[in-house]
C-alpha positions as CSV (number, residue, x, y, z in Angstrom):
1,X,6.7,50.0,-72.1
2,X,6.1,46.2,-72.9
3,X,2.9,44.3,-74.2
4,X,2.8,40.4,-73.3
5,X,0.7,39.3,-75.9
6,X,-0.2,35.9,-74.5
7,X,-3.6,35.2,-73.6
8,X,-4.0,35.4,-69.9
9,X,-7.4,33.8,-68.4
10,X,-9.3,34.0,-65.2
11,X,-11.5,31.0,-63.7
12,X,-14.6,32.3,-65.8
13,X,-12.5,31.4,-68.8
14,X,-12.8,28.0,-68.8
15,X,-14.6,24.9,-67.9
16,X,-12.7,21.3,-66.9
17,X,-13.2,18.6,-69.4
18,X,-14.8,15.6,-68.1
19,X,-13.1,12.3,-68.7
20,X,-13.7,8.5,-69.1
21,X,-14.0,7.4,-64.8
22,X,-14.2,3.8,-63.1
23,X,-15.2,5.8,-59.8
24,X,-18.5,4.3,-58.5
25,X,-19.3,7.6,-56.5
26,X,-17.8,11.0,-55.0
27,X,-17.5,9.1,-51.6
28,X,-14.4,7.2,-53.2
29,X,-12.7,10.6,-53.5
30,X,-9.7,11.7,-50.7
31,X,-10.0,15.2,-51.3
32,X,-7.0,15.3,-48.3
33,X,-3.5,16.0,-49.3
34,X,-0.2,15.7,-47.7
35,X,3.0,17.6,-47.7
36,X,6.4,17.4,-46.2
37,X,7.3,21.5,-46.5
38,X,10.5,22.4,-48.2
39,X,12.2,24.8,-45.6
40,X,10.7,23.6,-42.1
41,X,10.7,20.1,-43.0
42,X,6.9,19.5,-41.1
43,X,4.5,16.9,-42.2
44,X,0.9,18.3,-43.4
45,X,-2.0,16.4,-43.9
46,X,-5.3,17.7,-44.0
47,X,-8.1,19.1,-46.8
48,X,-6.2,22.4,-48.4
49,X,-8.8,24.7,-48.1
50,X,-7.8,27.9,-46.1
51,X,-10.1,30.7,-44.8
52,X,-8.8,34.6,-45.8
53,X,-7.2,36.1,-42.3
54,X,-9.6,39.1,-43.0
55,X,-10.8,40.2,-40.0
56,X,-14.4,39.3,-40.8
57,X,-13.7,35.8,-42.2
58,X,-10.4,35.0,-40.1
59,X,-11.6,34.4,-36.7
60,X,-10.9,32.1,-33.5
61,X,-14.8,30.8,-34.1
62,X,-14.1,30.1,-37.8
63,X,-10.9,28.3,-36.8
64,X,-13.2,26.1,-34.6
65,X,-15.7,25.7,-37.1
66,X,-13.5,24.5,-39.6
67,X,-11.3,22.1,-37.6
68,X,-13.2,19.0,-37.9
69,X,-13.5,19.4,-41.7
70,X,-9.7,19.2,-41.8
71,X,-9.5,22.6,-43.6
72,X,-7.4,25.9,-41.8
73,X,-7.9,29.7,-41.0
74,X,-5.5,32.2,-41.3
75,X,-6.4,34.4,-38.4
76,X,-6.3,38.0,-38.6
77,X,-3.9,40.6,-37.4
78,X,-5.7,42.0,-34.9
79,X,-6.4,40.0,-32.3
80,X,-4.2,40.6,-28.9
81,X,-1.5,39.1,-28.1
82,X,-2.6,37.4,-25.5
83,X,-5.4,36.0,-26.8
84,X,-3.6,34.8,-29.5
85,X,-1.1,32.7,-27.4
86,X,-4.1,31.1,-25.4
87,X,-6.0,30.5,-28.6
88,X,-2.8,28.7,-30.0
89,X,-1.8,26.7,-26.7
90,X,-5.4,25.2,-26.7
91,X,-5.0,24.1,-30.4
92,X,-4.8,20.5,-30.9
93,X,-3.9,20.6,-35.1
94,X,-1.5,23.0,-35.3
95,X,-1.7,22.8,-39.3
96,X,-5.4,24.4,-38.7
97,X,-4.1,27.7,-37.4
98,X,-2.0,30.4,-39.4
99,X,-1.0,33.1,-37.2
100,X,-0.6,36.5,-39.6
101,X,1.8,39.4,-39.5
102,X,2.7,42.5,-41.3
103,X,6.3,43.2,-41.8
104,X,6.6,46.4,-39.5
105,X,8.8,46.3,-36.5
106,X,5.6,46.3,-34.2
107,X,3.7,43.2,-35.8
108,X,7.2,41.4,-35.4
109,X,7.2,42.8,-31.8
110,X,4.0,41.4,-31.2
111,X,4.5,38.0,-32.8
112,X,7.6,37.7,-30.5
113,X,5.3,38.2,-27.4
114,X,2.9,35.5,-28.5
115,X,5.6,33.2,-29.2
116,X,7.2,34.1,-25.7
117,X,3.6,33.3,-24.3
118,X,2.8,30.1,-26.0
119,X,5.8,28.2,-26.2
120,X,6.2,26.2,-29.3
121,X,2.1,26.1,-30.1
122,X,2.6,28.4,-33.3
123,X,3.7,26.5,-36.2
124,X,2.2,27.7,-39.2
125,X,2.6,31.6,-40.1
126,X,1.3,33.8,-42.7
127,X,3.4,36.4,-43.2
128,X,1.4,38.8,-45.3
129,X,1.5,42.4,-47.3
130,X,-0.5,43.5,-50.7
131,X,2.6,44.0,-52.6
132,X,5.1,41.0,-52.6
133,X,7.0,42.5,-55.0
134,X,8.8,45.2,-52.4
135,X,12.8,44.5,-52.0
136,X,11.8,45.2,-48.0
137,X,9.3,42.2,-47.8
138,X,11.9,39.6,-49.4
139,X,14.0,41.2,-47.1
140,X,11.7,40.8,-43.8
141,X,10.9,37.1,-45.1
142,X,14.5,36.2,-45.2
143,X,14.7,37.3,-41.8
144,X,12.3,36.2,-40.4
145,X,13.3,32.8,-41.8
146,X,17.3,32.7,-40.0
147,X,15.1,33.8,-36.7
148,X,12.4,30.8,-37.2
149,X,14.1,27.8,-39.0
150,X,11.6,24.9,-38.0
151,X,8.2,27.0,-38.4
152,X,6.2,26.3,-42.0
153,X,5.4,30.2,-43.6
154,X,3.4,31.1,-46.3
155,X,3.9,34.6,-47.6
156,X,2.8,36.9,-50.4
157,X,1.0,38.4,-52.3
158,X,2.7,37.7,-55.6
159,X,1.5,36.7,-59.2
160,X,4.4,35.6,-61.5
161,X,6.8,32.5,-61.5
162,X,10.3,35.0,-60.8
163,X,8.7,36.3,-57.6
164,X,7.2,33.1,-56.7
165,X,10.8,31.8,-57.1
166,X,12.3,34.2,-55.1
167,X,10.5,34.1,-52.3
168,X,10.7,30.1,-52.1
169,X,14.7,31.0,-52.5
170,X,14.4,33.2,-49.8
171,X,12.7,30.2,-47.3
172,X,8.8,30.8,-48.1
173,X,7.2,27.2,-47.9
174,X,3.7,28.4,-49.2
175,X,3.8,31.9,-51.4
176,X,0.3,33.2,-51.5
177,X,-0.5,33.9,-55.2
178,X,-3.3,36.7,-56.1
179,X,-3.2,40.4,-56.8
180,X,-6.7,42.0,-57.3
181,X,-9.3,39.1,-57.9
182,X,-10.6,39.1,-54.4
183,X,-14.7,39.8,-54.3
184,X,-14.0,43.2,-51.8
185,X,-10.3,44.3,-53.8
186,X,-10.5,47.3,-55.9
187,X,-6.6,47.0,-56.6
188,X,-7.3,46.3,-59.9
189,X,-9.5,49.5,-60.7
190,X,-7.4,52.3,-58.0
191,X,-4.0,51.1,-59.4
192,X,-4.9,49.4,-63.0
193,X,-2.3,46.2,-61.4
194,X,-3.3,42.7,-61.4
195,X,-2.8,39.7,-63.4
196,X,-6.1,37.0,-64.3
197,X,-5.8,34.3,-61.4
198,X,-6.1,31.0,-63.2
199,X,-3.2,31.9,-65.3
200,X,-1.3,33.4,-62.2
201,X,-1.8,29.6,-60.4
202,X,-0.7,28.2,-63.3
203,X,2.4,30.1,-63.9
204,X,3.6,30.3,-60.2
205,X,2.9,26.4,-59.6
206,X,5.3,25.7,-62.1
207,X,7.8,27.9,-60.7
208,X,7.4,27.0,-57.1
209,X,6.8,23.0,-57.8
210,X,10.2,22.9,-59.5
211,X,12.1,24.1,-56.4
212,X,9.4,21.8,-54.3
213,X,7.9,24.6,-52.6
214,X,3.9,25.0,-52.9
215,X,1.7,28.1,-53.6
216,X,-1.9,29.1,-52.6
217,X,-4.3,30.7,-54.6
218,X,-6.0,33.6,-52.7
219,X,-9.0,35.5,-54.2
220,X,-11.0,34.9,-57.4
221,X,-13.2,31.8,-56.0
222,X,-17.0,33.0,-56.3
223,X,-18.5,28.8,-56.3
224,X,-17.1,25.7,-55.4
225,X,-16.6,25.3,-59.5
226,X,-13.8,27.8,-58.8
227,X,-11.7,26.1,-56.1
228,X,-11.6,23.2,-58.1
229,X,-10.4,25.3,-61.3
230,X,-7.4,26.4,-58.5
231,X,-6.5,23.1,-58.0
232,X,-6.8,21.9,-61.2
233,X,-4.4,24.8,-62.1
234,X,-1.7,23.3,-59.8
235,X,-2.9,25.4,-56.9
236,X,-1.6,23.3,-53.3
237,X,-3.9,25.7,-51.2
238,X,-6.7,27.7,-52.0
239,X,-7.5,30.6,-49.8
240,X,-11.6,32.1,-49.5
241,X,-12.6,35.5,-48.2
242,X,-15.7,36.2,-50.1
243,X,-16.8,32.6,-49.9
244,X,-16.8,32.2,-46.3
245,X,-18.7,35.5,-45.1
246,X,-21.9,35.8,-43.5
247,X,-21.7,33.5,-41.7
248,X,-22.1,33.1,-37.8
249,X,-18.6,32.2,-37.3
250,X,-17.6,35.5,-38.6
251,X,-17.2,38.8,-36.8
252,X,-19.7,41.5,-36.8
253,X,-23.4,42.1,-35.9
254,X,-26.4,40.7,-38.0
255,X,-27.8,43.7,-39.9
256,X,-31.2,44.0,-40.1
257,X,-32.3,46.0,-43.8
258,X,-34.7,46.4,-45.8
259,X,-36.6,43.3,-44.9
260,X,-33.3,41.3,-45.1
261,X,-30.9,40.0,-42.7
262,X,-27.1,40.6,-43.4
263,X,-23.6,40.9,-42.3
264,X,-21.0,43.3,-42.6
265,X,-17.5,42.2,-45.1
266,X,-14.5,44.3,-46.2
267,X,-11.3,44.5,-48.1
268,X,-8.5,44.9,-45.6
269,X,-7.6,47.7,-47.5
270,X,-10.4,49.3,-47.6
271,X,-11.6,52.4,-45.8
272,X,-13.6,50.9,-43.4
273,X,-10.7,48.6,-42.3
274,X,-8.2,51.8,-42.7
275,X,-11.0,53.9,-40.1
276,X,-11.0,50.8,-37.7
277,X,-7.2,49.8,-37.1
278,X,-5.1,52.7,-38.7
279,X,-7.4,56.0,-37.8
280,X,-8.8,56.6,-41.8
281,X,-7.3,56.7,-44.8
282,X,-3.0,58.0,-45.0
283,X,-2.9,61.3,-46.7
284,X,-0.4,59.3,-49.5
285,X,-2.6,56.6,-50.5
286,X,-6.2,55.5,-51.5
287,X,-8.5,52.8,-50.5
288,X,-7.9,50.0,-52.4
289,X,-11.0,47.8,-51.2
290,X,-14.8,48.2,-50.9
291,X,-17.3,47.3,-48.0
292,X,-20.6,45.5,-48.3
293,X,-23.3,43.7,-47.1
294,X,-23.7,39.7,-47.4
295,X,-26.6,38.1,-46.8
296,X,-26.9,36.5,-43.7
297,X,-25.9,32.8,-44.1
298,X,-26.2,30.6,-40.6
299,X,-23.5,28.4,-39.6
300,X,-20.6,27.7,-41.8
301,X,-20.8,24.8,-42.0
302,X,-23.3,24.2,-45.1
303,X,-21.3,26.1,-47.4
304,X,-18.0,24.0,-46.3
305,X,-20.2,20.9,-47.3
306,X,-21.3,22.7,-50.9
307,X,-17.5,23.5,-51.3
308,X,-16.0,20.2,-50.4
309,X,-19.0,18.1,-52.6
310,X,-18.4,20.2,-55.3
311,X,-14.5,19.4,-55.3
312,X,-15.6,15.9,-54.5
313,X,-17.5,15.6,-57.8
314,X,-14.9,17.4,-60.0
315,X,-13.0,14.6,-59.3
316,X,-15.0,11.9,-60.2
317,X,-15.7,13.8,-63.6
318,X,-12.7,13.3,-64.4
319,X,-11.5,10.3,-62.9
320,X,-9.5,11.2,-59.9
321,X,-9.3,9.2,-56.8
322,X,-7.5,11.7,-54.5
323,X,-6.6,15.7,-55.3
324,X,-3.4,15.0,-55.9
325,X,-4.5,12.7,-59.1
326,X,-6.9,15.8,-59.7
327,X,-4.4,18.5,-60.9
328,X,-2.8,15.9,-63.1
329,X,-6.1,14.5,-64.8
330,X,-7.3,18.4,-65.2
331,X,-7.5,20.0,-68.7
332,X,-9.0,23.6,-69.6
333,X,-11.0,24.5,-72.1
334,X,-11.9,28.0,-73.2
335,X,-15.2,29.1,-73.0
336,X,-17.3,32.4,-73.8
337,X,-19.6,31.1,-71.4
338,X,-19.4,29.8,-68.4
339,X,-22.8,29.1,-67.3
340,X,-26.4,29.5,-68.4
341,X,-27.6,32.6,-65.8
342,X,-31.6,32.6,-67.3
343,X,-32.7,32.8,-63.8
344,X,-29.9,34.5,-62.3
345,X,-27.1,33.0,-59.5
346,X,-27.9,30.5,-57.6
């Protein structure tokens, strides 16, 4: 048994200190970044924001919808495979498409149909588990890197800078970063594993910056104040589930209750996820997620406009020109107090 004394902290834990800024307005601020990824060598340029590939959130429609704002989706697993060919052959950006696998022998089955169907259109992946700390995954990912040289993958979930390391080593461009802060994960509680997510961004950006790979933050982000914590942790991509549901572009019917309007959202580990794709709950496990209902929220498009304008400002309060110049203008304070909540969340 080991303590690590060290004071770990979540987003909630601290504000960003403004500083002294010659920008006239947020419409000076790039919020774009660009990348030139370690192991497949391609060019990205767009605005880092990725939606979760939950199977509510991670949808051809959302894809679509977030396109012209530059940002991506990581679809999720369960679309056919040959929708998932034609859905990649039509896209024009490849950089705003993530096509996600398990690391079983029928998800690598399946992605070798899609990629026999759509030629070279697949060019981001998301290779993707809950516990990126299994000798099998690094295993899978090395693999699956010798088979696909030239195409850019993120992979993960993983929360400290030796894994993060490892799995860059092992020809991860992206690792996903995040083990139990997601709004629908009950990881945390089930299994009492986890690790605070600003710290976790902090610690695995180091790691992965120094062998020039990059890292996304997944799970944690509750407001736009949030994303821009990520980034200002060293975060290169910052993945939203929670933040993105509801909406129209997301799958499910609108549920009509108790005078309100709402839409269905899940963990992918939960039991309603687990009943819909795997036939309940394994007799050797537990759900590890929770299902609820969002209020319905329109089209997506809104809240990617609150989320962008609210990274847009951090910026400027602290005197960054593009969100590159962001992460290295960003300190943390402590707080015990994030915000004033008299009249409840906005």
């Amino acid at each position: 048994m080991h303590i690590d004394r060290d004071i770990k902290l979540d987003f909630k834990d601290v504000l960003i200190r403004p500083k002294r800024s010659a920008l006239p307005s947020r419409a000076e601020v790039d919020i774009t970044r660009e990348f030139i990824f370690k192991h497949s060598g391609k060019r990205y340029r767009g605005v880092p924001v990725i939606a979760a590939n939950m199977d509510t959130v991670g949808t051809f429609e959302m894809a679509r919808a977030l396109a012209p704002f530059g940002l991506a989706t990581a679809l999720h697993k369960h679309y056919g495979s040959d929708e998932l060919a034609a859905f990649f052959k039509a896209l024009k950006l490849k950089s705003n498409a993530f096509y996600s696998l398990g690391i079983t022998k029928s998800d690598l089955d399946k992605f070798e149909r899609v990629m026999q169907r759509a030629g070279d259109a697949v060019h981001y992946v998301c290779i993707d588990v809950a516990n990126g700390y299994s000798e099998t995954f690094v295993k899978f990912v090395a693999k699956f890197r010798r088979a696909y040289p030239r195409l850019t993958l993120m992979a993960g979930n993983v929360v400290t800078g030796e894994m993060t390391e490892e799995l860059i080593l092992s020809g991860v461009d992206i690792v996903k970063v995040g083990i139990g802060p997601g709004s629908v994960c009950t990881t945390r509680t089930m299994t009492g594993v986890g690790y605070p997510q600003l710290s976790a961004v902090i610690e695995c950006a180091d790691a992965a910056h120094g062998l020039g790979g990059r890292i996304c933050a997944d799970g944690g982000c509750t407001s736009p104040g949030d994303v821009a914590k990520a980034f200002g942790g060293g975060a290169d991509f910052v993945m939203l589930g929670g933040m993105l549901a509801g909406h129209d572009e997301c799958a499910g019917e609108i549920v009509d209750q108790d005078g309100g309007r709402f839409k269905r959202f899940y963990g992918m580990s939960s039991r309603a996820a687990m009943e819909k794709y795997a036939g309940g709950v394994a007799h050797y496990r537990a759900s590890e997620g929770k299902e609820v209902l969002v209020p319905y929220r329109g089209p997506v498009g809104e809240a990617v406009q609150d989320i962008l304008g609210g990274l847009r400002s951090a910026c400027t309060y602290v005197g960054a020109r593009t969100l590159k110049e962001f992460t290295k203008r960003t300190t943390f304070v402590r707080v015990g107090m994030e915000s004033n909540e008299l009249f409840g969340e906005n």
